[in-house]
KOLROMAR-662059 format. One record per residue (C-alpha): residue number from 0; chain; z, y, x. Coordinates in Angstrom, 3 decimals, padded with zeros to 6 digits. Layout:
N
VOVO    k  c         z         y         x
VOVO  NUM  A         Z         Y         X
...
***
This chain:
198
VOVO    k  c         z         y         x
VOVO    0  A   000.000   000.000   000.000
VOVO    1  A  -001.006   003.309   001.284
VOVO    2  A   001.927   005.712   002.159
VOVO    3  A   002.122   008.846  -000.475
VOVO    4  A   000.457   011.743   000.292
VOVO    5  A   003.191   014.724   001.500
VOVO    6  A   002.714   017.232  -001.385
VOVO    7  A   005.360   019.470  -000.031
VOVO    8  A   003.771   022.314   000.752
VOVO    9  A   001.776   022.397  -002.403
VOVO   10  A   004.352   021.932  -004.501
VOVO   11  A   006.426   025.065  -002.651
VOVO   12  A   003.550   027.193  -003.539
VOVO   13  A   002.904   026.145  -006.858
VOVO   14  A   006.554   027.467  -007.541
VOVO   15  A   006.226   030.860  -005.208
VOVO   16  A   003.308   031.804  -007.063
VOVO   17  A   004.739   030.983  -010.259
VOVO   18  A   007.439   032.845  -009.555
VOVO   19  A   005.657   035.905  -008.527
VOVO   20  A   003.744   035.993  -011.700
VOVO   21  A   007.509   035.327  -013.534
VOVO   22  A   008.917   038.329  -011.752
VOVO   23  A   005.757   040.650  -012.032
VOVO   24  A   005.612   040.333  -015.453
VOVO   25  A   009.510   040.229  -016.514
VOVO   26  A   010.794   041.861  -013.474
VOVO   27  A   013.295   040.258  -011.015
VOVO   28  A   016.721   040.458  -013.239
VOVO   29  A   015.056   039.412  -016.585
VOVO   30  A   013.321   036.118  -014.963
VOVO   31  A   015.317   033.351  -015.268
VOVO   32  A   015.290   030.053  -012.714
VOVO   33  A   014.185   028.245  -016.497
VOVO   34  A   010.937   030.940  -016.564
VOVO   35  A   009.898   029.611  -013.242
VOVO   36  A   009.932   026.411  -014.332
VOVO   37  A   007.895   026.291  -017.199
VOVO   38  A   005.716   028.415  -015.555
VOVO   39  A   005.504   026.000  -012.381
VOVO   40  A   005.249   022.731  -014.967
VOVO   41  A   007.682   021.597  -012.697
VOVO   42  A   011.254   020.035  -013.315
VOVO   43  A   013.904   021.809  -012.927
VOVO   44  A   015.078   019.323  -010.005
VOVO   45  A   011.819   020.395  -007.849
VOVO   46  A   012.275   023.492  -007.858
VOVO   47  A   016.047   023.786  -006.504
VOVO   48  A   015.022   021.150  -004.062
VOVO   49  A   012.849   023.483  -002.858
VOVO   50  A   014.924   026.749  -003.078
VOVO   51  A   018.795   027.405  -003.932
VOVO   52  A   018.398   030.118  -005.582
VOVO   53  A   016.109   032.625  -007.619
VOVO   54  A   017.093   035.587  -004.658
VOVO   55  A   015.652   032.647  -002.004
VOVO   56  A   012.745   032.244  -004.185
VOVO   57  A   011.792   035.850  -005.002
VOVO   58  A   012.305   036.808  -001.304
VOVO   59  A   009.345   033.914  -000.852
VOVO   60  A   007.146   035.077  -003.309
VOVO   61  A   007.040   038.734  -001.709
VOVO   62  A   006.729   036.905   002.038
VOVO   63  A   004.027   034.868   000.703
VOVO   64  A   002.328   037.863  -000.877
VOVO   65  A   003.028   040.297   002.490
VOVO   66  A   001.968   036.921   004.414
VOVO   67  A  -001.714   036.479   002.783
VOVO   68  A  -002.814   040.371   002.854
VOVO   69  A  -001.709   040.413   006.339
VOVO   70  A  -003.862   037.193   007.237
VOVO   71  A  -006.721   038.621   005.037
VOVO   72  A  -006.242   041.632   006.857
VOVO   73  A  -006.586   040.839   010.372
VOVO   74  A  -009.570   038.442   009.817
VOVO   75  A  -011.095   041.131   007.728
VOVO   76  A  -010.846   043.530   011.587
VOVO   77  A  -012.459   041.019   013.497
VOVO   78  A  -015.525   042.278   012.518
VOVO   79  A  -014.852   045.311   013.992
VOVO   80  A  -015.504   045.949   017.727
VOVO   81  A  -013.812   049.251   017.975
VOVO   82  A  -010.147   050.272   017.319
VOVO   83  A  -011.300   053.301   015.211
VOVO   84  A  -013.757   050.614   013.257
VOVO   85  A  -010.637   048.368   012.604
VOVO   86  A  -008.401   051.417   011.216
VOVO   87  A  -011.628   051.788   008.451
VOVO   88  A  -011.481   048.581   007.806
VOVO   89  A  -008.051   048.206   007.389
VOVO   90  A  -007.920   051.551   005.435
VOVO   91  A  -010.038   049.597   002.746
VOVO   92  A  -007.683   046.706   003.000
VOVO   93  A  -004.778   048.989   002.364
VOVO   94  A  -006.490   050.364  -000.601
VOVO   95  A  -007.006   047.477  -001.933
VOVO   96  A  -003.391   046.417  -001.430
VOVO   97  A  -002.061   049.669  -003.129
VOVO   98  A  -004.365   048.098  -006.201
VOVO   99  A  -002.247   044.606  -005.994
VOVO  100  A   000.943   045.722  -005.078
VOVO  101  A   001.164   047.331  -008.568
VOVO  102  A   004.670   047.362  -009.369
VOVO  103  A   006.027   045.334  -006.656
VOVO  104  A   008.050   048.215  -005.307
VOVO  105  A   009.613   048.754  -008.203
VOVO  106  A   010.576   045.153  -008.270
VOVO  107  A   011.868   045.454  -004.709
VOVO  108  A   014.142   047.816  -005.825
VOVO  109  A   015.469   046.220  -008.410
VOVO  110  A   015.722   042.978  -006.611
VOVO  111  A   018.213   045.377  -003.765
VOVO  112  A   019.852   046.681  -006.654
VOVO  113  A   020.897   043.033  -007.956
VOVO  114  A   021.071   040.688  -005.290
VOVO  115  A   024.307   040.370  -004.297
VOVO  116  A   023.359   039.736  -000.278
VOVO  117  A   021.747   043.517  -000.140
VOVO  118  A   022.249   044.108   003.520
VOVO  119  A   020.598   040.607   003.936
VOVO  120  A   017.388   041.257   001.787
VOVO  121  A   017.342   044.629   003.492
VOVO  122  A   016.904   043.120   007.027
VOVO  123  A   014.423   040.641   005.345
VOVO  124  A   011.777   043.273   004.237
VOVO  125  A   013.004   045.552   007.311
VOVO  126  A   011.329   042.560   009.362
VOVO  127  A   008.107   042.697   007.382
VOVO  128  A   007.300   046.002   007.630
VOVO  129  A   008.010   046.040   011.471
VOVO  130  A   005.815   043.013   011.825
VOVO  131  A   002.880   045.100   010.301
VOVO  132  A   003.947   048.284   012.075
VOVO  133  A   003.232   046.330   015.460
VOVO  134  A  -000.154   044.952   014.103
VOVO  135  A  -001.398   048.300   013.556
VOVO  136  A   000.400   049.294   016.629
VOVO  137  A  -001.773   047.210   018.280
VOVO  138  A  -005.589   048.839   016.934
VOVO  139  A  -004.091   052.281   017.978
VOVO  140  A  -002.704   051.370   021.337
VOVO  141  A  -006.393   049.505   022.082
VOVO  142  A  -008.320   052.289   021.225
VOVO  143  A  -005.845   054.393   023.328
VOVO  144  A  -006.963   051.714   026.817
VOVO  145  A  -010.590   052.113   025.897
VOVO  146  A  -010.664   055.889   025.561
VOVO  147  A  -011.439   056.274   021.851
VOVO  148  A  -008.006   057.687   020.991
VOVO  149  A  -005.979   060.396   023.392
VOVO  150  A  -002.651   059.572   023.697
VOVO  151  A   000.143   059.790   020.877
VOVO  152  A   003.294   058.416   019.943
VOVO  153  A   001.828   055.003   018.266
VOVO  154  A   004.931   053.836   016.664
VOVO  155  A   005.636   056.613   014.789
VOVO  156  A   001.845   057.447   013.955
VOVO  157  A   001.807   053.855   012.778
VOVO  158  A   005.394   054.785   010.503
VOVO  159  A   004.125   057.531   008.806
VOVO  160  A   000.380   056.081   008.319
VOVO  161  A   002.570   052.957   006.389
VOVO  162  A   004.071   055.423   004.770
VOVO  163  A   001.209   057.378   003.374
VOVO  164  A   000.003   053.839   002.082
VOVO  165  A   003.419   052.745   000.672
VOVO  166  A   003.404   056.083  -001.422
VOVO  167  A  -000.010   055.405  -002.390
VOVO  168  A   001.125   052.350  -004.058
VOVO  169  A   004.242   053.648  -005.899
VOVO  170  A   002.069   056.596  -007.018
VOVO  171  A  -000.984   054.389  -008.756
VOVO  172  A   001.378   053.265  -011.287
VOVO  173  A   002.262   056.524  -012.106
VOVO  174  A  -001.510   058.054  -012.223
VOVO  175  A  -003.691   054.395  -012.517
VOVO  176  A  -006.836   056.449  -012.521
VOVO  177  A  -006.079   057.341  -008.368
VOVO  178  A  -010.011   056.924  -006.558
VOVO  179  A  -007.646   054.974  -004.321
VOVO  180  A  -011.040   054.170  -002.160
VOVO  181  A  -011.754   057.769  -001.753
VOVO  182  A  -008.229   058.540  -001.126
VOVO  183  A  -007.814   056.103   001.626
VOVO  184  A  -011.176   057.094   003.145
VOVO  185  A  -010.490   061.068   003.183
VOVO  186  A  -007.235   060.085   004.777
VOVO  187  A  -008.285   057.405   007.985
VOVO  188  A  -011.190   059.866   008.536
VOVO  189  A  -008.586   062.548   009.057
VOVO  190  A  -006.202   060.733   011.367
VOVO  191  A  -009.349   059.680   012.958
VOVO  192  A  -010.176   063.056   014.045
VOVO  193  A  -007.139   063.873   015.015
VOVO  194  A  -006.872   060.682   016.910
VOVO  195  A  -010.479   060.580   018.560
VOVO  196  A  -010.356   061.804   022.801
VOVO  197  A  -012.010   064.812   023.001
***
């Protein structure tokens, strides 16, 4: 008899993404550990052998999301062969991540606001965004060796450009109509002339 297959890893992201579509349309405190499960078509018993708790499994779903646009991301730059190429490019990834990251701030903040390990989940996303920081660290500080950038403080730059795009998503569910494409292009052509060596 054959051994059985190891399903593992599908199984863990049947329930993350049945989670995330739980907690983007309920929000984090009104999805229950029971909503995931009927949305999974799961038992019950899978799904805490898999994860303890609905903090542990909401704090996967967001990883998991932050994990595939990054991925998507940096095979979408490889395309590029220069570093001011690669900050278009990933100016029209980060558009298109303001468009699906629709109201997951909002559910970040109400995840911090109800989780009762805060200072825990902080650190968690804290280590996201400084993952992504150094990724686009990187484009900058390459076009910086090869001469197509002058010199500037990269980390920062890199802070305040996340910034820019973090705002960008909070503010599209306020005003959905945003030309979020247009936006992001006015924007990376800006910083690109600031940033170009004369």
């Amino acid at each position: 008899m054959p051994p059985r297959p190891d399903v593992s890893a599908e199984r863990r992201a049947q329930i993350v993404d049945a989670a995330m579509a739980c907690f983007s349309r309920k929000g984090y405190n009104n999805t229950t550990m029971d909503d995931i499960v009927a949305e999974s078509g799961l038992s019950k018993g899978s799904l805490y052998w898999y994860f303890d708790s609905k903090d542990e499994l909401f704090e996967a779903a967001v990883a998991s999301f932050f994990e595939d646009l990054g991925q998507e991301a940096l095979t979408s730059l490889d395309q590029y062969p220069t570093a001011a190429g690669k900050l278009r490019g990933g100016a029209l990834v980060l558009a298109d991540f303001c468009r699906k990251a629709q109201g997951l701030f909002a559910l970040l903040l109400e995840f911090l606001a109800q989780s009762d390990r805060r200072e825990e989940a902080s650190r968690f996303w804290a280590d996201i965004l400084v993952q992504y920081n150094k990724a686009i660290a990187e484009i900058v500080e390459e076009g910086i060796r090869n001469g197509e950038f002058k010199p500037v403080d990269v980390k920062e730059l890199v802070w305040a450009l996340m910034a820019a795009y973090d705002g960008l998503a909070a503010y599209v569910v306020l005003v959905p109509d945003l030309d979020l494409d247009r936006i992001s292009q006015v924007f990376v052509e800006t910083l690109l002339n600031g940033l170009q060596a004369e």
